[in-house]
N, C-alpha and C positions, 0 to 999 in steps of 0.2 A: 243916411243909412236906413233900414227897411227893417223896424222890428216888428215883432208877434208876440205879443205876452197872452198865455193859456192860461184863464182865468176861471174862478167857480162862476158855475150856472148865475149864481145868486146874486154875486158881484156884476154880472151884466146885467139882470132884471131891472140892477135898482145902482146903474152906473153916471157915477158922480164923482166930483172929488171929496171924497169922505176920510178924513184927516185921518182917521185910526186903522184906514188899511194902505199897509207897506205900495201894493198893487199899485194905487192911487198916486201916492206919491215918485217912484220909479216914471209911468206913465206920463202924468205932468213934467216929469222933470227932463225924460226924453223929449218931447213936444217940445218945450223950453228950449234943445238942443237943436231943434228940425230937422229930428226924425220923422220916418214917416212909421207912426207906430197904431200897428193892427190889431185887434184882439177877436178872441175866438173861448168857444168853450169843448169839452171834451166829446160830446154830441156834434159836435160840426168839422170834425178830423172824419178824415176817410183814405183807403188805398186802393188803387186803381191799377191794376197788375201788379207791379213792384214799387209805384210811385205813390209817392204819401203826398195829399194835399189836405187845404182847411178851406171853408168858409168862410167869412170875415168880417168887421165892419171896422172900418177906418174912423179914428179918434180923432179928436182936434179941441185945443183950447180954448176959450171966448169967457171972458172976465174972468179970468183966475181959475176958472172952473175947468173941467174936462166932460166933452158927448162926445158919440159917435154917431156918422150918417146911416140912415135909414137902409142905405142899398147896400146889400150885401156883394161882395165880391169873391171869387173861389180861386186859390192860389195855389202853385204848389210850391210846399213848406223849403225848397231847396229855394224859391224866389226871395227866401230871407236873407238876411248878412246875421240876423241875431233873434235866437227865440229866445226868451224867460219861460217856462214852464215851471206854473205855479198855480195848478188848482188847488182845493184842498181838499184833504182825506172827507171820508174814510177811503182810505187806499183798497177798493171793492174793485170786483174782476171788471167792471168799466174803465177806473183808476188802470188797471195792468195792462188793459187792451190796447188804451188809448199808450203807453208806454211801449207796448211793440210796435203802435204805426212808425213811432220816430226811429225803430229799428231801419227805417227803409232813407231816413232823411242822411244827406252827407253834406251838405255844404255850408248849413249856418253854425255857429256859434249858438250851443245850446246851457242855460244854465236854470237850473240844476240838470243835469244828464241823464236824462228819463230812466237810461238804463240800469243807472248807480242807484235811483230813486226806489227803482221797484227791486235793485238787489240789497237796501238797506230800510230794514225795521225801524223808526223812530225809536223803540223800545226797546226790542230785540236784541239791535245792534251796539246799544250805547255799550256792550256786554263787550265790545270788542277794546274800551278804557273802562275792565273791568277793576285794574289798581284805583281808578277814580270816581269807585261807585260805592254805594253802600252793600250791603249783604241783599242776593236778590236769585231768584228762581225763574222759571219758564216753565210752566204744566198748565196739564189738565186736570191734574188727580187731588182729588177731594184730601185723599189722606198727608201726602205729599205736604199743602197747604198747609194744612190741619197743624201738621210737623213745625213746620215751617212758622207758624204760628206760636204754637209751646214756646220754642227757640225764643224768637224775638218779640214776643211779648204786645209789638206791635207792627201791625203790618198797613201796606197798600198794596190792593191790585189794580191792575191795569187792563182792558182791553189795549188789543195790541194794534188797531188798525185805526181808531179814531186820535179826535185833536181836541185840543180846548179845554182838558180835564173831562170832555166827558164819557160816562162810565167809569168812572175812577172811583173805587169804592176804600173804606178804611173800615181794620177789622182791630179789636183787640180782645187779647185771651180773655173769653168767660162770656165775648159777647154772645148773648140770648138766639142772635140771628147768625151767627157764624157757619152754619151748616147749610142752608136757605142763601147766602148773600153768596157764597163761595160753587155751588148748583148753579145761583143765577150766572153769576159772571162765566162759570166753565164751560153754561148747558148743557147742566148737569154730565161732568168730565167727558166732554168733545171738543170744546175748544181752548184752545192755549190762552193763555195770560201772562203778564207778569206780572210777579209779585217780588216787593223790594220792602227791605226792615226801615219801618216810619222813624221817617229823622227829627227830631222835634222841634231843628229850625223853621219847619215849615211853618209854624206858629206865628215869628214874622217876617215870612214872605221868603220865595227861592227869587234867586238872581236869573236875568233872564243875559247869554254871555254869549254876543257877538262876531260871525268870526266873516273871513271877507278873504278868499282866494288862502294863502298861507297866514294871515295876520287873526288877528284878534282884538277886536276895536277899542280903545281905550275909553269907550262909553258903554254904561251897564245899569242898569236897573234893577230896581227890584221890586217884583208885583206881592202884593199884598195880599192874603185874606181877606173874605168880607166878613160879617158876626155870624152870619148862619151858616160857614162853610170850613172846612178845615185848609183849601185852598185855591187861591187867587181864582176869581170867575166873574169877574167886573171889569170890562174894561173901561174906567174911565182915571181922571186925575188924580180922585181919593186912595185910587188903590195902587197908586203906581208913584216911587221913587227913585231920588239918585241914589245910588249905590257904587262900588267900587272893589276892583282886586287887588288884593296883594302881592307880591311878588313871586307868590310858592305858585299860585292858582292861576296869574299869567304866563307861567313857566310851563305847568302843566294843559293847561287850555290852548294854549300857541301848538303845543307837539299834536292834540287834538285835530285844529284845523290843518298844518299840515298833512296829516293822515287822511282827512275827508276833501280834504281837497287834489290830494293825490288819486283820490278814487271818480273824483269829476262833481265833487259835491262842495262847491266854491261859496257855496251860500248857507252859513246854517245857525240854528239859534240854537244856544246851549242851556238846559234847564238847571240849576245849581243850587242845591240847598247845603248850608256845613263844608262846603267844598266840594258835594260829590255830585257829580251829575247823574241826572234822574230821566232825564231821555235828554234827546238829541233831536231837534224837529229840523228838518232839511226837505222835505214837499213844499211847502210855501212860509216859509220861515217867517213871523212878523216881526222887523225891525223898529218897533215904537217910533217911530220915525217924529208923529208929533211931538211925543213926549222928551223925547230925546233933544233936541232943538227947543225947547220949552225950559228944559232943565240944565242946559250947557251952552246954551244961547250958540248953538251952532246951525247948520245947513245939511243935516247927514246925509237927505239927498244927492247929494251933488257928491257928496263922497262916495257916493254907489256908483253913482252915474257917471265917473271916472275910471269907475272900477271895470265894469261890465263893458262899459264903451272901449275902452284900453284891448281889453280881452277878444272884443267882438273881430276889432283891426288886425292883432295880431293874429290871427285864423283867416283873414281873407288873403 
C-alpha cells in the first residue's frame, strides 16, 4: 500500500523517531507493515488545472529508527491508496488552502477528511455535545465577557484556531487585568474566542479521551498541570497518567465519536475535565502513544495501524 502522511513543517526539519509524536509512531508502524509511506508538508501540495499533486520524500526504517531520502519525488495525491492528513494548527488561510487542494483528490483513503477538518472548529464545534460541556460563549465583545464573567465567577478563554493550550488565558471576577487580558485575546473585539466557565477539575489534570472510527478506546490519560500553569503544558512522564472512565462518560463519549466519525473525522482526541469536554482536537490528534504503551503495557500502534489500514482496503 502507497501512503502519504501531511505532516507540520517542523516535524520534517527535525524527522526522526521521536516517541512523543503520534506521526512518528503511525509512520514506523506502517514501514513495519511495508508500506511504502511518503511524507510531505503543506508547502509542497499544489494544483495543476483540476489535479492535486505533492512533493515528497520517501521514509524508511534502519535501526529502529525512521529517515527519509534526500530526493524528492512529485506525485499526484490520487497515486495514493491512503493519506493521514495531519499537520498542526494553527488552522491559518494556508491550513484552509492546503484543505481545498484535497478538494480535487478522489481516490485515496483520506483521514482526517480535510474537508470535515476545515468545517469543524476544535473549540467551536465541541458546542455541537453542548449537553456535555460546561457553561461557554463564542464573542468578541468586551462586555458580553465581562457578563459572562460576573455569572461564573471564573472563566477561560480560548483562541479559537491554535493547539497546545496556547493562548489560553484564565480570568477571574475582580481580576486587576480583566479589561487588558479580554482586548488582548478579542483584538480589542474583532476576533472571536471562546470562553467556557473554569472547572476546577482542571487542578488535577483533564483526561485526554480517545476515539478511533465509531469506538472509544478503552485507554485514557490524564495530563497533569505543571506548578507555574493552571494547565497541562509538559509533555513528559511527570505530567502524564493512567486514568480511566466510567461507565456514564463511555456512554456519552462513544455517541461522541459516532457523530465525528459520521462526519469523516475518524480520528480525534477528546479533552475532559469533571466529565465535560472542553474542545475536541481532530487536525492532528496526539494519541500518547508512548505513554500509553508504557502505562498499559500495550502496542497502541498496531491498534491504529489496523484501523487505518482496514479502512484504507475497504475504499480501494
Amino acid at each position: 500500500m502507497k501512503v502519504l502522511f501531511v505532516i507540520d513543517k517542523i516535524e520534517l526539519k527535525y524527522f526522526e523517531f521521536n516517541r512523543l509524536v503520534t506521526n512518528f509512531w503511525l509512520i514506523k508502524e506502517l514501514l513495519d507493515r511495508k508500506c511504502d509511506v511518503y511524507i510531505t508538508t503543506i508547502p509542497l501540495l499544489s494544483l495543476k488545472s483540476d489535479v492535486a499533486y505533492t512533493k515528497c520524500y520517501q521514509s524508511y526504517t534502519k535501526d529502529y529508527n525512521i529517515f527519509y531520502k534526500a530526493e524528492k519525488f512529485e506525485f499526484q495525491i490520487d497515486d495514493f491508496d491512503l493519506v493521514m492528513f495531519r499537520p498542526d494548527p494553527p488552522v491559518d488561510i494556508d491550513y484552509i488552502n492546503a484543505t481545498y487542494v484535497f478538494d480535487f483528490v478522489t481516490k485515496p483513503k483520506i483521514i482526517n477528511l480535510p474537508e470535515a477538518i476545515r468545517s469543524f472548529n476544535e473549540k467551536l464545534h465541541s458546542v455541537y455535545f453542548k449537553d456535555l460541556m460546561s457553561e461557554n460563549i463564542v464573542t468578541a465583545s468586551l462586555s458580553e465577557i465581562e457578563q459572562f464573567l460576573a455569572l461564573n465567577k471564573q472563566i477561560v478563554l480560548k483562541p479559537l484556531n491554535r493547539c497546545f493550550g496556547s493562548g489560553v488565558m484564565y480570568l477571574y471576577d475582580g481580576d486587576p487585568n480583566t479589561r487588558t487580558i479580554i482586548n488582548t485575546m478579542t483584538n480589542n473585539e474583532t476576533t472571536l474566542v471562546m470562553v467556557q466557565k473554569f472547572l476546577p477539575g482542571v487542578k488535577t489534570g483533564d483526561k485526554r479521551v480517545l476515539t478511533l472510527g465509531d469506538k472509544v478506546l478503552k485507554y485514557c490519560i490524564k495530563k497533569l498541570p505543571s506548578s507555574d500553569d493552571f494547565k497541562f503544558n509538559t509533555h513528559n512522564d511527570n505530567f502524564i497518567e493512567r486514568a480511566s472512565l466510567n461507565d456514564e462518560e463511555y456512554s456519552n463519549f462513544t455517541k461522541v465519536a459516532e457523530k465525528l466519525n459520521s462526519m469523516g473525522l475518524s480520528m480525534a482526541g477528546l479533552d475532559v475535565i469533571d466529565g465535560k469536554i472542553i474542545e475536541i482536537n481532530i487536525t492532528s490528534p496526539c494519541y500518547f502513544i508512548n505513554e500509553i504503551n508504557r502505562l498499559y503495557s500495550v502496542n497502541l500502534e498496531k491498534e491504529i495501524g489496523d484501523f487505518i489500514l482496514t479502512h484504507a482496503l475497504l475504499s480501494l
